[in-house]
C-alpha positions in Angstrom: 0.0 0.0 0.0 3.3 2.8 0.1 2.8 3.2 -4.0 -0.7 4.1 -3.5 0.0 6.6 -0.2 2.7 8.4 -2.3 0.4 9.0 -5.3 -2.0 10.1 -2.5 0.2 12.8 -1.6 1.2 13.2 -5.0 -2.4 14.5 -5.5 -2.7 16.9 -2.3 -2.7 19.4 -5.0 -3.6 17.8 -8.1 -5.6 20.0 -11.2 -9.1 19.0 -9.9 -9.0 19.4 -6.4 -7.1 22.9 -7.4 -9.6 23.8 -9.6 -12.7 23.1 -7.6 -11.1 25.0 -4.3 -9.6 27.7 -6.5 -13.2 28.1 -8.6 -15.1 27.6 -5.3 -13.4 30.1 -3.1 -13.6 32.8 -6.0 -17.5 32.3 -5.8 -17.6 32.4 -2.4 -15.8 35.7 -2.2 -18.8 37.1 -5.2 -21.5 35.8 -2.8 -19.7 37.6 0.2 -19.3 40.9 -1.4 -21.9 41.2 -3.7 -24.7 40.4 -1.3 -23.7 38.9 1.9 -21.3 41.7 3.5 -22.7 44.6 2.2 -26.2 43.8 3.5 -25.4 41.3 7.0 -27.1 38.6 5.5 -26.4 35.1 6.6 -25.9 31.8 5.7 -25.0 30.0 8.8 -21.4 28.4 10.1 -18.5 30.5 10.1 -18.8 33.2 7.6 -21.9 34.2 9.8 -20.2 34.6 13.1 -17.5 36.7 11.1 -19.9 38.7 9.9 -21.6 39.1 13.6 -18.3 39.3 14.9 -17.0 42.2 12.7 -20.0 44.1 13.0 -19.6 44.1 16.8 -16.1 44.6 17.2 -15.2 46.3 13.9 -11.9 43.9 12.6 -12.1 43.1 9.5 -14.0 39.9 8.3 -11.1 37.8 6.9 -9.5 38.1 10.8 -12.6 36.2 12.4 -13.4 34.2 9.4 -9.5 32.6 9.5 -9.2 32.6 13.5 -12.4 30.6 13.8 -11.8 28.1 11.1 -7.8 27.6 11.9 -9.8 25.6 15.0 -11.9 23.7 12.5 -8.7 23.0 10.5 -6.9 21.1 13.5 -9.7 18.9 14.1 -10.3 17.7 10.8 -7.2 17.3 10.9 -7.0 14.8 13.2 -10.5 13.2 12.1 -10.0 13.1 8.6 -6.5 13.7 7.9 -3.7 15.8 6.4 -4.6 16.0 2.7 -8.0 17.8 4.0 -6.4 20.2 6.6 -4.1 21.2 4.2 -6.3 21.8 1.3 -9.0 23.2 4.0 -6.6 25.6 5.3 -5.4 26.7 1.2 -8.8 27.5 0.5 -9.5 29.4 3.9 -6.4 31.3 4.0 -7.2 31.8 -0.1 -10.7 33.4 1.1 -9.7 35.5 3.5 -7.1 37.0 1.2 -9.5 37.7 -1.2 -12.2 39.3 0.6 -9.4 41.7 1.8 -8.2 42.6 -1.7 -11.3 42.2 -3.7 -14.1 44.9 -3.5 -16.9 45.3 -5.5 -20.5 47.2 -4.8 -23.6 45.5 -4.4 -25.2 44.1 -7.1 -28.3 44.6 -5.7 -31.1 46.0 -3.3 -33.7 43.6 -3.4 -33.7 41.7 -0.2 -35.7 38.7 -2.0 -32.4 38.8 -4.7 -30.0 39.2 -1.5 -31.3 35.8 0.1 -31.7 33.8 -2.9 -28.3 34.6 -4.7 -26.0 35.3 -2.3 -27.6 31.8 -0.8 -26.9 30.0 -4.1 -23.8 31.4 -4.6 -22.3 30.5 -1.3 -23.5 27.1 -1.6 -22.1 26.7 -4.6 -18.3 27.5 -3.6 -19.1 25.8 -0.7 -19.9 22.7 -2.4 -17.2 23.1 -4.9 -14.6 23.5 -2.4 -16.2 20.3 -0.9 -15.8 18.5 -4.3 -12.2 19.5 -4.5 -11.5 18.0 -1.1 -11.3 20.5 2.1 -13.8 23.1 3.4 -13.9 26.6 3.9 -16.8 26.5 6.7 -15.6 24.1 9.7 -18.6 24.0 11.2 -19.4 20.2 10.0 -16.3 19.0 11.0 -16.5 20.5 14.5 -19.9 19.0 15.2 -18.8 15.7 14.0 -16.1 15.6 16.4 -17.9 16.7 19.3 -21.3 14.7 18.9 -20.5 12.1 20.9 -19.4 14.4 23.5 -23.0 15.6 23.9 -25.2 13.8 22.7 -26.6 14.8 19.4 -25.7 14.2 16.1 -23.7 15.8 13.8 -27.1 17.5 12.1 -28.9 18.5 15.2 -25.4 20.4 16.6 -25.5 22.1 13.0 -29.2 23.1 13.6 -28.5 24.1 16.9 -25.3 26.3 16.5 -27.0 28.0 13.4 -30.2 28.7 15.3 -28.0 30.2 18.0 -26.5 32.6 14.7 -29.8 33.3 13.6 -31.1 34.5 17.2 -27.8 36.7 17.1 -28.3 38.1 14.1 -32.1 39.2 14.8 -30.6 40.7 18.3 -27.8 42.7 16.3 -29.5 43.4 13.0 -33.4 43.4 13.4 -36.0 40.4 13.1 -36.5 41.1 9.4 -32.9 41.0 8.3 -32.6 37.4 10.8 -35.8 36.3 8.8 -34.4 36.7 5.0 -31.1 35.0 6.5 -33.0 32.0 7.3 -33.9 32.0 3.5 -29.9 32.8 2.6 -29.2 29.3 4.8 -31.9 27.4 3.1 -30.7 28.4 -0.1 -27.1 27.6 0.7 -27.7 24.2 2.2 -29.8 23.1 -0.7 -27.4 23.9 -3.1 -24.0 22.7 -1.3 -26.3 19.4 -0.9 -26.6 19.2 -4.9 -22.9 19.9 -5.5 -21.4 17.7 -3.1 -25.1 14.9 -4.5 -25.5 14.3 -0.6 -26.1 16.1 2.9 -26.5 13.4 4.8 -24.4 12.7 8.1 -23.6 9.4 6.7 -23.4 7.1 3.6 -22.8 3.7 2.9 -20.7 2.9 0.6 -20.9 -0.6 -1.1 -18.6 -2.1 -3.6 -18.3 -5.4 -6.1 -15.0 -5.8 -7.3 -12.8 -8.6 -8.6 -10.0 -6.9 -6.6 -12.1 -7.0 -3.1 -9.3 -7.9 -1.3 -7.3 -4.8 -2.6 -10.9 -2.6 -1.9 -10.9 -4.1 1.8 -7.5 -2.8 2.3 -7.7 0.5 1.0 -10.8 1.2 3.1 -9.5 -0.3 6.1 -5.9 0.2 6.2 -5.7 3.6 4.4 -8.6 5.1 5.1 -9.0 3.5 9.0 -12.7 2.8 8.1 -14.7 -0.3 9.5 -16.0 -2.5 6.6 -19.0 -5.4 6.8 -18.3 -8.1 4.2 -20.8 -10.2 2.1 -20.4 -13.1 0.3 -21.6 -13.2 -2.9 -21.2 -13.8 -7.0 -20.3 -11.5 -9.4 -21.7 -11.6 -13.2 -25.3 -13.0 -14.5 -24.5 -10.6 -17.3 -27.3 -10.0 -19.9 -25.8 -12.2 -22.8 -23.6 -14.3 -20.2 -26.0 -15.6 -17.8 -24.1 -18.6 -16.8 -21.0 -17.1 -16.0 -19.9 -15.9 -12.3 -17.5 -15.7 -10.0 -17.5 -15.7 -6.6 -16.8 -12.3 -4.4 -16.5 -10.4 -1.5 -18.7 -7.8 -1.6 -17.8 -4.6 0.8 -19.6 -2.2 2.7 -18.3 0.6 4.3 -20.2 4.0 6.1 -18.3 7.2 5.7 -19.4 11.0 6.2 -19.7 12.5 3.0 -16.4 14.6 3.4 -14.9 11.2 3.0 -17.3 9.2 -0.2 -15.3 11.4 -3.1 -11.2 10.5 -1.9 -12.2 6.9 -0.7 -13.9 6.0 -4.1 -11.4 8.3 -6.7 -8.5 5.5 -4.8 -11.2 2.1 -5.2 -11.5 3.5 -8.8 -7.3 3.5 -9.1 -7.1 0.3 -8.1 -10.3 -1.0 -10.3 -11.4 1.2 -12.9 -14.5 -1.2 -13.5 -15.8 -1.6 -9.6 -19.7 -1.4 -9.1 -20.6 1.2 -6.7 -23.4 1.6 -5.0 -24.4 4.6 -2.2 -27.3 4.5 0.1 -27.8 7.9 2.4 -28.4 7.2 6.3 -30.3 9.1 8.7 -28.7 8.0 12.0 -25.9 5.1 12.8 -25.1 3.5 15.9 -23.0 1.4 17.6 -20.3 0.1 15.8 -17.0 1.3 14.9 -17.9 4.2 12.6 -15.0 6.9 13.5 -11.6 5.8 13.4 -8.5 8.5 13.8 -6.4 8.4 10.9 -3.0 7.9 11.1 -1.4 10.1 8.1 
């Protein structure tokens, strides 16, 4: 397994991921100063408390926005591993930059056009920058360390963190501005969700392939995830019916932060392996978190 760690590090910066951050940070940064800023509209996680933050204490948003998610950074580092803190903390430090260097005027008035595209344009970098592999809004990987801790899962400490922006941002900037940020979250969430194809907590991750043993040890032994094994037969083929083989077949549940890099390195190893996802509301018991080791 050394050949395929070193390509793994090979690809800590590799075109796509680079592209996706770079593209989703740049979009970010539109949704920020063309609505967001401008107006103290919010979409939840860390960009809100920056802007709650700034608006209290007068620092400039970039100062909160890095502060807060440098925290974020070290735990997913230790949850998820290098490869995402350091593209995580690119892209963050790569925002904050931005915001400080790039200035535009609004692009609009209407509140209605304030909430819906600043929503869908934050969700989109958000999700892109999700695609390419790190984050630039910690506040996922936060509540899925601490969940355990208190109780809840990793949705419900989301829920309850943002409600807790929201009910700031009514107290600092009036009921009606709180109201239309409710409909900037909504918008974002809905649309990270469609770029990253998944909000849920947790998804399970199943997999036929002729190299199962290779699959078991990537997900186990590089990515320090649990696996359930089935045994079972691989072909019945339309036009070769008779002919099969038999197979391990391997399931895995991961947190979607993890689904893209674990199937991009089942993929290297067997370009023709059968996937198949299934979202999940709630697991339990179990080993489902494991700290990984690079």
């Amino acid at each position: 397994m050394a050949d395929y760690k070193k390509i793994e590090w090979g690809s800590v910066f590799s075109l796509s991921s680079f592209l996706y951050i770079t593209i989703g940070v740049f979009i970010a940064v539109l949704a920020l100063q063309g609505f967001l800023i401008p107006n103290k509209f919010m979409d939840g996680g860390v960009t809100s408390m920056s802007i709650i933050l700034k608006s209290i204490f007068g620092l400039n948003f970039s100062v909160y926005f890095v502060i807060i998610n440098l925290v974020f950074v070290y735990f997913g580092y230790l949850k998820i591993g290098k490869i995402f803190a350091i593209r995580s903390l690119f892209a963050i430090i790569l925002l904050g930059v931005l915001t400080n260097v790039v200035y535009m005027e609004p692009f609009t008035q209407d509140k209605i056009l304030i909430a819906f595209f600043g929503g869908f344009l934050i969700g989109l970098g958000v999700g892109l920058v999700i695609r390419g592999g790190g984050v630039i809004d910690g506040l996922e990987v936060i509540a899925d360390y601490t969940n355990k801790k208190f109780g809840f899962s990793t949705s419900e400490i989301i829920f309850l963190i943002n409600i807790l922006i929201m009910l700031s941002a009514a107290y600092y900037f009036g009921l009606e501005t709180a109201m239309y940020s409710i409909l900037t979250y909504f918008t974002a969430s809905r649309t990270s969700d469609y770029v990253v194809d998944g909000f849920e907590e947790y998804t399970a991750l199943t997999v036929i392939s002729k190299e199962y043993e290779l699959v078991k040890s990537i997900i186990v032994n590089d990515f320090n995830k649990a696996i359930s094994v089935y045994k079972g037969e691989r072909g019945y083929l339309p036009g070769s019916f008779d002919v099969k083989t038999d197979c391990d077949i391997v399931m895995t549940v991961v947190t979607r932060l993890e689904l893209h890099r674990i199937k991009q390195a089942i993929i290297k190893a067997d370009p023709a392996a059968f996937f198949y996802i299934q979202s999940i509301k709630e697991v339990t018991g179990g080993i489902i978190k494991q700290k990984r080791k690079n």
